[in-house]
NULO-749996 format. One record per residue: x, y, z of N, C-alpha, C, O in turn. Coordinates in steps of 0.02 Angstrom, whole numbers, plus 50000, padded with zeros to 5 digits. Layout:
BEGIN
XYZXYZXYZXYZ ...
***
This chain:
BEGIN
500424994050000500005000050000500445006350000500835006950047 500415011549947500805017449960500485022250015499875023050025 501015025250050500935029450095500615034250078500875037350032 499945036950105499595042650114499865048950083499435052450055 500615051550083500825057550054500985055649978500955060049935 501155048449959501385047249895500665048249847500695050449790 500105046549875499325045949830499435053049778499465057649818 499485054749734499035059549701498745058449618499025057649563 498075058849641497905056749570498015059549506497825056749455 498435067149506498485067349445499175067449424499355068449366 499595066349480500295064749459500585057149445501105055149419 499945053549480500215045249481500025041449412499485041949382 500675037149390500535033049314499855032049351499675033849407 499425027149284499035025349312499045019449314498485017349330 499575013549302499785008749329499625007549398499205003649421 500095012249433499995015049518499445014849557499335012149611 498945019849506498295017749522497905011849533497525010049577 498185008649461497735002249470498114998049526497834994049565 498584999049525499024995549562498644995949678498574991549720 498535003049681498155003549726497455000749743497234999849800 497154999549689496434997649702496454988749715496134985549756 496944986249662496964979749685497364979449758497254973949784 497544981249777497904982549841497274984649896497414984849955 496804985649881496174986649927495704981649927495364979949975 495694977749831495384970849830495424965349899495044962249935 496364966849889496544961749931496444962650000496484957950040 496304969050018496384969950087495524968350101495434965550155 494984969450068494594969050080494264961350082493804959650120 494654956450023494614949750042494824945750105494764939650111 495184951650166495444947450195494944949950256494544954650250 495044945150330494644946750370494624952550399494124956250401 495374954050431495514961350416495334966750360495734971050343 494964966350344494794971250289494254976450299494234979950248 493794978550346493404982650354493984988050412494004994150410 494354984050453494704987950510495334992450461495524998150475 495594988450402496024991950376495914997750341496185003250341 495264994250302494875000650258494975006350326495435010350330 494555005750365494295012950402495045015250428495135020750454 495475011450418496265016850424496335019050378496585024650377 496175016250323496545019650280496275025950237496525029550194 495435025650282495235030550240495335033650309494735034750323 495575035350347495725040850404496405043450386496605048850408 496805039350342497465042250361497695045850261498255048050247 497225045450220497095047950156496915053850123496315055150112 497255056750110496905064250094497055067350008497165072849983 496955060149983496955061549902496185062749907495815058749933 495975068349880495285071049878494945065049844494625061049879 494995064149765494615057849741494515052249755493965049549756 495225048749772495155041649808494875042249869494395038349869 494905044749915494655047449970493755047949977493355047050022 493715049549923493105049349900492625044149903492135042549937 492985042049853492735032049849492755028049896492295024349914 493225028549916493265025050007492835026250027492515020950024 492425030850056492135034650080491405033250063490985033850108 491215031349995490505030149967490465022449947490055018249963 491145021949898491345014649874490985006949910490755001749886 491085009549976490995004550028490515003450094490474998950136 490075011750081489645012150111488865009150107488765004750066 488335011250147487775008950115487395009850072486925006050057 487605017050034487145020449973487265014149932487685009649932 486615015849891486595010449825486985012049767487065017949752 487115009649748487645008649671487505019049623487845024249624 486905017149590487015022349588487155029349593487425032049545 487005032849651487065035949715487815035549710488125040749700 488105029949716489065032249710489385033349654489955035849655 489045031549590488995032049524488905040249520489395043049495 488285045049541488305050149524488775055749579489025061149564 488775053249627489475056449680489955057949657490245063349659 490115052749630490695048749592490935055549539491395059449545 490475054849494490615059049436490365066249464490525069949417 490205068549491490195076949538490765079849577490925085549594 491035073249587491725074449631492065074049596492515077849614 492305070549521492685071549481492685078149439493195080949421 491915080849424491815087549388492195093749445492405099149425 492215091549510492205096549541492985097449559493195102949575 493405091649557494335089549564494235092249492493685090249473 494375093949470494525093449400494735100549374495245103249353 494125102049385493795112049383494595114849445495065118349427 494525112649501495115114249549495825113349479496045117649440 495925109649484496495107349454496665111749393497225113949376 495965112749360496185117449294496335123749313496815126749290 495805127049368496145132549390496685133849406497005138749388 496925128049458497545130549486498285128649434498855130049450 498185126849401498505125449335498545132349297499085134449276 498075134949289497785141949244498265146349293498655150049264 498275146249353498735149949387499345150049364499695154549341 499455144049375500185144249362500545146549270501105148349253 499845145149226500025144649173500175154649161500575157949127 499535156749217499715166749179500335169649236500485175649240 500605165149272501225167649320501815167449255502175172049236 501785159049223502205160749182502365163449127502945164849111 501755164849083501595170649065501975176749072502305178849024 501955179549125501825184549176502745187149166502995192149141 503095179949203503925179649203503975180449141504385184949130 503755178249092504045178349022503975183448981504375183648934 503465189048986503345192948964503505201248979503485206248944 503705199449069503875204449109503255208449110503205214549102 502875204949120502165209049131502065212049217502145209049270 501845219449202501755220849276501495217349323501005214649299 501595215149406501125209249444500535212649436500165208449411 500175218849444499785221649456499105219649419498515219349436 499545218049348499165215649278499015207049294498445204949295 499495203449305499395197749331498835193949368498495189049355 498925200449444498495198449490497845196949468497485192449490 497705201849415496815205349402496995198249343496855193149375 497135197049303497075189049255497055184649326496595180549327 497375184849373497185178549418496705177749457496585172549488 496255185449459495945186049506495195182449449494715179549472 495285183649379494835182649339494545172549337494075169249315 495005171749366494945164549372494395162149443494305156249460 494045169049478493745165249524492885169949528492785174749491 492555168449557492005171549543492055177549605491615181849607 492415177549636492515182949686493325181749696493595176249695 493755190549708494535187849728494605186349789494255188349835 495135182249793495335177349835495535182249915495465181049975 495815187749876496005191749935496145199849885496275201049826 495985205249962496125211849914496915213749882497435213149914 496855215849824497495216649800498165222149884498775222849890 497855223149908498725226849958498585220750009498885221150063 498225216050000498565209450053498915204450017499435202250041 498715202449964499125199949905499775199549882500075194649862 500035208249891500545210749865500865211949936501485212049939 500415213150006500775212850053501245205150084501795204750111 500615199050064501045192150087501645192050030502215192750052 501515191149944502125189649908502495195449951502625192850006 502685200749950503255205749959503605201950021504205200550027 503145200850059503505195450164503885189750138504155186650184 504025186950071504235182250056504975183650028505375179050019 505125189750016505675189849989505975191950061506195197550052 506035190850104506195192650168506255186450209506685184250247 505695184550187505715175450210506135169550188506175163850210 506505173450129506855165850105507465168050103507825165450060 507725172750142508295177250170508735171650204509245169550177 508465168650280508875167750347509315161850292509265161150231 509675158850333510105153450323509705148250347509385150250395 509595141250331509335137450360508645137450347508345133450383 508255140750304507495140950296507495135150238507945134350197 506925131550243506865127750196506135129850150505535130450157 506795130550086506355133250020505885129049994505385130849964 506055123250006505615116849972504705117950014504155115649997 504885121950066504335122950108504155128950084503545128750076 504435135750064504135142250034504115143149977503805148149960 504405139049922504215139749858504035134649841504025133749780 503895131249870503425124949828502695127749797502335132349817 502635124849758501945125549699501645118349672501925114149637 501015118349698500755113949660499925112749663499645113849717 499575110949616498825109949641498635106449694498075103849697 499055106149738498725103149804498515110049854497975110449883 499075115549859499025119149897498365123049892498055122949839 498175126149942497315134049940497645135349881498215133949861 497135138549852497095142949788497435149749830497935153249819 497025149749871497385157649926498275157749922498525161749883 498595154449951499165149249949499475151249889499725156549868 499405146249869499745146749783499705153949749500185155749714 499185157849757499135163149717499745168749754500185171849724 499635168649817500195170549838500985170449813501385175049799 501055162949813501855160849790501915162949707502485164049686 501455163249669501775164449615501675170949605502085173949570 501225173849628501345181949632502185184149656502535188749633 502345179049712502975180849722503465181849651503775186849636 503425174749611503975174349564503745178449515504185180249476 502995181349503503125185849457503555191849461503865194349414 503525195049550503815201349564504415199549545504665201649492 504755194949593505555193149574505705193849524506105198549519 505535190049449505465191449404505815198649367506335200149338 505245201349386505135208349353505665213249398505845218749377 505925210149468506265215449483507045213649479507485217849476 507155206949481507795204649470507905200449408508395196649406 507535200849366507625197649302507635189749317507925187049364 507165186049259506925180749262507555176749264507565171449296 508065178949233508805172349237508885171149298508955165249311 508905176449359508955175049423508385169049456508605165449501 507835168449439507355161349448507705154449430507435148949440 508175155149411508475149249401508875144249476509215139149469 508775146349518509245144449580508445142349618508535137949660 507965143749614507395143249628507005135149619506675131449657 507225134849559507005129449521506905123049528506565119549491 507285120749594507495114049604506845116449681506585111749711 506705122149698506095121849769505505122849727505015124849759 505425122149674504645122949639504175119849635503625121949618 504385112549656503835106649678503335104849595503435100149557 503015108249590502765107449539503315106249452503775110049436 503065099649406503345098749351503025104549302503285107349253 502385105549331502245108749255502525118549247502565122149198 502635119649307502855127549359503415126849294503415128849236 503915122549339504745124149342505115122549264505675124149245 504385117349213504555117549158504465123549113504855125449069 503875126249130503585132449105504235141249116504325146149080 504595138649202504765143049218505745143649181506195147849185 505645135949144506385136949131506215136549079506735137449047 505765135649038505865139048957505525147248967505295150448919 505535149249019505575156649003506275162049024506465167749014 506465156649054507235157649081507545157448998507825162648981 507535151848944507825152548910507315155848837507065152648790 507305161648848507135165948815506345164948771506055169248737 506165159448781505415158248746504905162848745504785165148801 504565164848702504105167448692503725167648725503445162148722 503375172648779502755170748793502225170648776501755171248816 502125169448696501345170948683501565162148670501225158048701 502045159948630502175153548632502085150248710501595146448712 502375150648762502235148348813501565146048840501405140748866 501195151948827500575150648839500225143948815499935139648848 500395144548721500025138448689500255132448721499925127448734 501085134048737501255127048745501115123848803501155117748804 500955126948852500825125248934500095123748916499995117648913 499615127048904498975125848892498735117248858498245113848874 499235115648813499145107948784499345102448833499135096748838 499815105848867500005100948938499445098248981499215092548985 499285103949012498675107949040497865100649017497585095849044 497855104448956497355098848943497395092948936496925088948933 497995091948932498315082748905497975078549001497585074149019 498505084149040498465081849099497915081349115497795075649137 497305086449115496685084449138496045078349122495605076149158 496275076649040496255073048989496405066149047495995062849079 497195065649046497155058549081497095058749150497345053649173 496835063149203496835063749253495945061449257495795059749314 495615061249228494895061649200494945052049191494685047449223 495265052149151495125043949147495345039749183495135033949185 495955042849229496255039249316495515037749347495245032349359 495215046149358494715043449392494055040749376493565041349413 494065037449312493465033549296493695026549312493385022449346 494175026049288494545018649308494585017949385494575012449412 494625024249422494605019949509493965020049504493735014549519 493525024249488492895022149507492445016149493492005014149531 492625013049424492435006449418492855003049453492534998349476 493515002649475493834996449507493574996549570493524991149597 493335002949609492945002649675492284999449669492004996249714 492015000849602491394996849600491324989649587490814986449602 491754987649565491854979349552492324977649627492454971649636 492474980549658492804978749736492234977249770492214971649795 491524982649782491104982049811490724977049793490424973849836 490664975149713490304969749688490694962949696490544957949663 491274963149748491434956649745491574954949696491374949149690 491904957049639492214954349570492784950949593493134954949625 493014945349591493864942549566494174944749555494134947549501 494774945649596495194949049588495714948749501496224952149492 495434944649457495614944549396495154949549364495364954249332 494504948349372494204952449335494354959549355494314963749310 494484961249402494454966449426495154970649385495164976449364 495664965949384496244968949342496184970249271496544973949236 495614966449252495324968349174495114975449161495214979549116 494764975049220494534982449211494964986649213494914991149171 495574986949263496044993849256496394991249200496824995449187 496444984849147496994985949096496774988249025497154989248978 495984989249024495584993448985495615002948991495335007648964 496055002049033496215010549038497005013549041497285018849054 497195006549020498045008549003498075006948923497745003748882 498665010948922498855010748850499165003448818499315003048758 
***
């Protein structure tokens, strides 16, 4: 069973995945299997799988977890694109040397109300270049980026790298790079380091963007049928049929 921090559904092959659900088959064939489940959905905080646990195995009827199912995926998803969209007009933003000011208001456009007023915004990024000063601070903890973090959160940190950016020139983001946590950030943020276009950037992050949500979408159709043939008592053969209909 992978550890609780390793779960994320839209970074994991989906091998991994399937690889997890039969790993719950088994736990649930065994007598131990209702005491393990309820650990493991206590100690889980992948929003989707988490999910399923959660309904997969409860008493609602089939369909009922069927339409959960797919509401909770519309609703991970929508998160994910946003906070993706973030990251995609930060880099933007570095690449173009666009004012933050201009930034903020494109990021703020991403929500139906802003997240926070622009002089608290510009007041947390500005506390950050102050923050990653001392000796001994760990960056992997202040510049990390990724769709896990608040939208609040994140919008913050890359507001940071836009200022930096714009006030110390984007080549200096390069020492940064290795605390960015996020693949799709630090790829975006080093082809603007090496001189790329940003109207190009845009297109090209955006195809990522959708590729990822694309197969992040069919991860979670595939756990959701392998949770449903777990609950139906399927064989643990059949059950692998089903996740090898969603690999390539």
């Amino acid at each position: 069973m992978k550890k609780p921090q390793e779960l994320d559904i839209l970074e994991m092959p989906v091998e991994g995945l399937a690889a997890y659900w039969l790993s719950i088959k088994k736990i649930m064939d065994s007598k131990k299997g209702r005491a393990i489940l309820d650990e493991e959905i206590a100690t889980t905080d992948e929003p989707y799988i988490l999910h399923l646990l959660e309904t997969a195995f409860s008493n609602l009827d089939t369909p009922l977890i069927r339409r959960l199912g797919l509401a909770k995926r519309d609703i991970q998803l929508d998160d994910y694109r946003t906070k993706i969209d973030l990251m995609r007009l930060a880099i933007y933003a570095i690449a173009s040397g666009e004012n933050p000011r201009i930034t903020l208001v494109r990021m703020d456009s991403k929500f139906a109300h802003p997240l926070m007023t622009e002089d608290r915004a510009f007041d947390m990024a500005t506390a950050m270049f102050d923050a990653i000063k001392p000796k001994g601070v760990s960056l992997d903890t202040l510049l990390s980026v990724d769709h896990k973090l608040q939208a609040d959160r994140l919008l913050v940190k890359l507001l940071f790298y836009v200022m930096f950016a714009r006030r110390e020139g984007r080549q200096n983001l390069d020492r940064f790079i290795p605390h960015m946590g996020s693949r799709f950030f630090s790829e975006g943020v080093s082809l603007a380091i090496d001189n790329f276009e940003a109207d190009f950037l845009t297109y090209h992050m955006k195809g990522i963007r959708d590729r990822v949500l694309i197969e992040t979408s069919r991860k979670m159709e595939m756990a959701m049928e392998m949770a449903l043939a777990i609950r139906n008592k399927h064989a643990y053969d059949d059950i692998f049929r089903i996740a090898r209909a969603y690999m390539p």
